[in-house]
C-alpha positions in Angstrom: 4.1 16.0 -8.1 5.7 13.9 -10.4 5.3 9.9 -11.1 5.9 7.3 -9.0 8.9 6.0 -8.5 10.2 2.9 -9.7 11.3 -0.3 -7.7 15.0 0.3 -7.3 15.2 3.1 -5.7 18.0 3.1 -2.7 18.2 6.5 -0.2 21.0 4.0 2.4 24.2 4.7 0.8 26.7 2.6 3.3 24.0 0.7 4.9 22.9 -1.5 1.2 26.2 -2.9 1.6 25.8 -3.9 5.0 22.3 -5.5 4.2 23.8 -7.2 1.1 25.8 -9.0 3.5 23.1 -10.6 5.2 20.8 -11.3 2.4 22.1 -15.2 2.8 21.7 -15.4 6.6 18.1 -16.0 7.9 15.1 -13.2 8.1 13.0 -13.5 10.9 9.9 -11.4 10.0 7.0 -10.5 13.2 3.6 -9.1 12.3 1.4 -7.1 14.3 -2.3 -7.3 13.3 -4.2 -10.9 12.4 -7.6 -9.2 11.8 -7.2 -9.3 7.7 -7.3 -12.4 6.2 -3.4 -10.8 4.9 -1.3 -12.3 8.1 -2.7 -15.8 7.0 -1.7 -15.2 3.7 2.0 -14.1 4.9 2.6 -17.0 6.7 1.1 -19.2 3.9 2.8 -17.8 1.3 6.4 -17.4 3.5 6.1 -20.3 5.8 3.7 -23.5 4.1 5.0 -22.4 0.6 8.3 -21.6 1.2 8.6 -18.8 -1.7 11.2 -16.8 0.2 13.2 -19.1 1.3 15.5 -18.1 4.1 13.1 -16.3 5.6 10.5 -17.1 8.1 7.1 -15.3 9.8 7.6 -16.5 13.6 5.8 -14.2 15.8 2.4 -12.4 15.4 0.3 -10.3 17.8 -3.7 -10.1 17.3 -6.1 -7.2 18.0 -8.2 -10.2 20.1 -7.1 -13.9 20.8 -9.1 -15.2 18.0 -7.5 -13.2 15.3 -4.1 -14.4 16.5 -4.8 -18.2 17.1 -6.1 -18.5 13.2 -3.4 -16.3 12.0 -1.2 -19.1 13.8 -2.8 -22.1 12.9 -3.3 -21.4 8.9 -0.5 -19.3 8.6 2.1 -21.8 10.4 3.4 -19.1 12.8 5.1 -20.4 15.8 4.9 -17.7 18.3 1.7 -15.8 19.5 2.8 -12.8 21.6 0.6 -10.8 24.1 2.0 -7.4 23.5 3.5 -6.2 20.0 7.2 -4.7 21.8 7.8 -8.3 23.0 9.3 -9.2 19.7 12.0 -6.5 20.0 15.2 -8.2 19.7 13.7 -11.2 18.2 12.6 -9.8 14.4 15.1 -8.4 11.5 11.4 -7.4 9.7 8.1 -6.6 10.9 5.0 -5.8 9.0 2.1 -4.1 10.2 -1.6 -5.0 8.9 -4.1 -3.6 11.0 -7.7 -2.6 9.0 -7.8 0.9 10.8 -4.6 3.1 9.2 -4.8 5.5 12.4 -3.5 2.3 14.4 -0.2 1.9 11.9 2.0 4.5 12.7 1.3 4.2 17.2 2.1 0.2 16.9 5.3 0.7 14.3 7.3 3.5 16.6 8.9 1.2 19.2 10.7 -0.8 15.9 11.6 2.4 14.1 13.6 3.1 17.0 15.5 0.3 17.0 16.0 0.3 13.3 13.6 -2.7 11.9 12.8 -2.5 8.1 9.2 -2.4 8.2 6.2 -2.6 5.7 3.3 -1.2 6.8 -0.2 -2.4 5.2 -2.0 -0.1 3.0 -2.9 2.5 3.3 0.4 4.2 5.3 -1.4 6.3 7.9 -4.4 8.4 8.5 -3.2 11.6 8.2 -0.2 12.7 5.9 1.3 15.0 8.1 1.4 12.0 11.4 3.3 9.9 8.2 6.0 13.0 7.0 7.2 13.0 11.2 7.8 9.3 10.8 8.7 9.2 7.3 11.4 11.9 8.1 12.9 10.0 11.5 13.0 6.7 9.2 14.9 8.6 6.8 18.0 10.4 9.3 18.0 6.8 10.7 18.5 4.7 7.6 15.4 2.6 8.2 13.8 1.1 5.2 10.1 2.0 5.5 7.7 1.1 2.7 3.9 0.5 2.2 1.4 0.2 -1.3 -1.7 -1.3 -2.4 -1.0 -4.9 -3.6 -3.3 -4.1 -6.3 -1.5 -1.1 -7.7 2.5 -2.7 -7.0 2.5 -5.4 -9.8 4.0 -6.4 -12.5 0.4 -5.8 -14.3 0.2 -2.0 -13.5 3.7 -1.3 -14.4 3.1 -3.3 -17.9 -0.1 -1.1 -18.0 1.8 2.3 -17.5 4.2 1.8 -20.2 1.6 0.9 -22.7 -0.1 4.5 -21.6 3.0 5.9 -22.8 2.9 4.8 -25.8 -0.8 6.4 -26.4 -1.8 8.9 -29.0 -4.0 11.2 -26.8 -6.8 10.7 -24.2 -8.7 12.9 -21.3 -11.1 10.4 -19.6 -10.0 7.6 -17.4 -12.7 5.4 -15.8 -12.0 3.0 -12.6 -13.8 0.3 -11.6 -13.2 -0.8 -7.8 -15.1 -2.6 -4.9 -15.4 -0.2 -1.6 -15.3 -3.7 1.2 -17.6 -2.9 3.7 -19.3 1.0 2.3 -18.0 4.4 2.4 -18.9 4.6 6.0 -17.1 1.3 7.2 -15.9 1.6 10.7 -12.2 1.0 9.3 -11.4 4.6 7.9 -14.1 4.9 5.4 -12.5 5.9 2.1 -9.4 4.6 3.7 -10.2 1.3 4.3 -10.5 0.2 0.4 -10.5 3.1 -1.5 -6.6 3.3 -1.9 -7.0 -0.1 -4.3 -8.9 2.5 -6.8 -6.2 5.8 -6.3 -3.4 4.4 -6.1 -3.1 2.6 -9.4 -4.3 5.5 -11.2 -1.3 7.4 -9.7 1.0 4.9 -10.6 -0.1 5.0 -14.0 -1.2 8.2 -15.0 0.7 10.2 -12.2 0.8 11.9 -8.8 -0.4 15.6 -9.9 -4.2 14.8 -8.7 -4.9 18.4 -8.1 -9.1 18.1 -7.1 -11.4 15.4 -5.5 -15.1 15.6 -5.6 -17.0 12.5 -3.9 -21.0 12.3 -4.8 -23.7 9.7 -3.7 -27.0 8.8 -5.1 -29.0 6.1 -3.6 -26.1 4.3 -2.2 -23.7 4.6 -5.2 -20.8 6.6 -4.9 -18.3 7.8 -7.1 -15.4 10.2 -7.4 -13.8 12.8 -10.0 -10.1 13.2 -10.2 -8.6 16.1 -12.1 -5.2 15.9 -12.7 -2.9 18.8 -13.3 -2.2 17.8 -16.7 -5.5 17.9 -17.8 -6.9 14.4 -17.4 -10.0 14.0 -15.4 -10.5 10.0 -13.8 -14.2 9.2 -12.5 -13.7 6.3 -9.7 -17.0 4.1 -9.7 -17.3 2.7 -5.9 -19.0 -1.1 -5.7 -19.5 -3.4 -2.7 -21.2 -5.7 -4.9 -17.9 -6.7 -7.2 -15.1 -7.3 -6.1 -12.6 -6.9 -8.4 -10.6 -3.5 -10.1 -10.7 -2.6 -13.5 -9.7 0.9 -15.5 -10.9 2.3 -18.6 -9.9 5.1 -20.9 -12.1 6.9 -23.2 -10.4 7.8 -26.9 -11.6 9.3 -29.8 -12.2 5.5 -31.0 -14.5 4.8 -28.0 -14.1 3.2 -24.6 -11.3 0.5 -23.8 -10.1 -1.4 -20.9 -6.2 -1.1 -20.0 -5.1 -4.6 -19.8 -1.8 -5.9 -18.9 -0.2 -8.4 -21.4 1.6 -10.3 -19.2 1.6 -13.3 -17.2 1.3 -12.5 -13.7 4.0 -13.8 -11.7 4.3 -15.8 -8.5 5.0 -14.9 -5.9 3.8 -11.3 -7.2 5.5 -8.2 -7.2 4.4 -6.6 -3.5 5.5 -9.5 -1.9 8.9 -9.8 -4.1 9.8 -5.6 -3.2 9.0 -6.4 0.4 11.4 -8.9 1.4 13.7 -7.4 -1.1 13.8 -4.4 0.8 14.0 -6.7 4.0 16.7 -7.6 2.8 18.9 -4.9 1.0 16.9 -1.5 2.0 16.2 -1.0 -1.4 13.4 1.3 -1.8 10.2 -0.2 -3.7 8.4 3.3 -3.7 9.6 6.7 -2.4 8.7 8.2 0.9 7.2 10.9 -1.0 4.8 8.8 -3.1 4.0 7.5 -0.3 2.8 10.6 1.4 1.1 11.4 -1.5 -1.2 8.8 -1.9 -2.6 9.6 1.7 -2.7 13.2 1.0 -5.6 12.3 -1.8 -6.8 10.3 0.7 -7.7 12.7 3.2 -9.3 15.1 0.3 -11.4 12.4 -0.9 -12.7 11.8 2.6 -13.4 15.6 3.1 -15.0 15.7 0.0 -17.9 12.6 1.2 -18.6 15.5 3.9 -19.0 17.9 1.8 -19.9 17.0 -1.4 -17.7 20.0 -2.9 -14.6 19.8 -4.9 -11.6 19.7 -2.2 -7.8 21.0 -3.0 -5.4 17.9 -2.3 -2.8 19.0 0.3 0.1 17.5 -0.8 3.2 17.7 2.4 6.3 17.5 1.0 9.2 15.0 2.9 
């Protein structure tokens, strides 16, 4: 598996030109899911701050009333609707942010088929082969279909990366990440936050995690990644801290990776959404997409049984 891919990518052909044609006129963007404090930070960010303008965040369903009424009132969203297909033919863009992955994938079908670009909240699905079936139908159709970790798609990581390239020699990799809610959180365990920890290790270091191994003592958990090329990442798991930091070990000693520059506003996932909202351009490839999950899934077998687990990689 090779490295991620970098924003730009485009898989449309005639459609970008299309899409470039509209990138003036107004985007209408629906979300479905107001139980993450994310929807309210759409609609601040899109409608109270006005960083895209152009385009607004009008309708949002809620998995109960309560979700949906605070999405509306602190994100500014006009429309509250009772079932998630009622904002067919009223959205150019929809974004889906449930906590529970295994609900992403159900809930974004009915758009797919009628073509709305679509970002779907980390992480992309629950299972890698349910996200290759609708990866694949978004790709004969032309649909632009993307989904990361907002901690992994910045500016910051990408700054990060190329400064790993420029590196003598290491094998170690520490990362520091919270775990919101424990390694059995009702949300998809490992899922839920664990992606925040994987997925900027894959970004920087690469996608070829060949092994997982997950192990627990007294509450802490923690999990080795060996990569195909040789390196070996230990993943420290907090609930305590919430906050992400990585750490390589050299033959100097141990130093943090830490970006040099300023981080931007509004930040880079935010920026490659609407982007691709707007033109279909590709942030990530479906394939690193797919891939991310797949590690997933081996890190989740692996808090069962405790064993080193082969990552299953599906190819798209």
């Amino acid at each position: 598996m090779g490295a991620a891919a970098l924003p730009g990518l485009n898989v449309f052909g005639a459609n970008t030109f299309a899409r470039e044609q509209q990138a003036k006129k107004k985007l209408i963007v629906g979300i479905i899911g107001a139980e993450n404090n994310h929807t309210v930070g759409y609609g601040k960010l899109i409608n109270i701050e006005k960083k895209f303008p152009g385009v607004e965040v009008n309708y949002v369903w809620g998995e109960t009333d309560a979700f949906a009424l605070r999405a509306q009132k602190e994100g500014a969203i006009p429309n509250i609707v009772k079932d998630p297909r009622e904002m067919l033919g009223k959205i150019d863009a929809l974004i889906v942010d449930h906590r529970h992955p295994k609900y992403h994938l159900p809930a974004a079908m009915p758009f797919l088929e009628e073509k709305i670009p679509m970002f779907i909240d980390k992480p992309f699905c629950y299972r890698a082969d349910e996200g290759r079936d609708f990866l694949s139908k978004a790709k004969a159709m032309g649909v632009p279909v993307s989904s990361y970790s907002s901690i992994a798609h910045t500016n910051e990581t990408f700054d990060i990366r190329n400064q790993v390239k420029e590196l003598k020699s290491f094998e170690q990799i520490v990362r520091y990440g919270v775990l919101y809610m424990g390694m059995n959180n009702k949300y998809g365990g490992i899922f839920y936050y664990g992606i925040h920890s994987v997925q900027p290790l894959m970004y920087i270091f690469g996608e070829d995690i060949d092994e997982v191994k997950v192990t627990e003592k007294g509450g802490n958990w923690t999990a080795n990644l060996a990569f195909g090329s040789g390196l070996m990442a230990t993943v420290i798991f907090t609930e305590k801290y919430h906050g992400w930091n990585t750490f390589i070990v050299e033959k100097e000693g141990i130093r943090e990776l830490v970006s040099k520059i300023p981080k931007s506003n509004p930040t880079r996932n935010y920026v490659d959404m609407i982007k691709m909202f707007r033109t279909g351009e590709l942030p990530r490839t479906y394939q690193s997409i797919l891939n991310g999950v797949s590690v997933l899934e081996a890190l989740e077998k692996s808090v069962s049984s405790r064993k080193w687990e082969v990552v299953k990689y599906v190819e798209i």
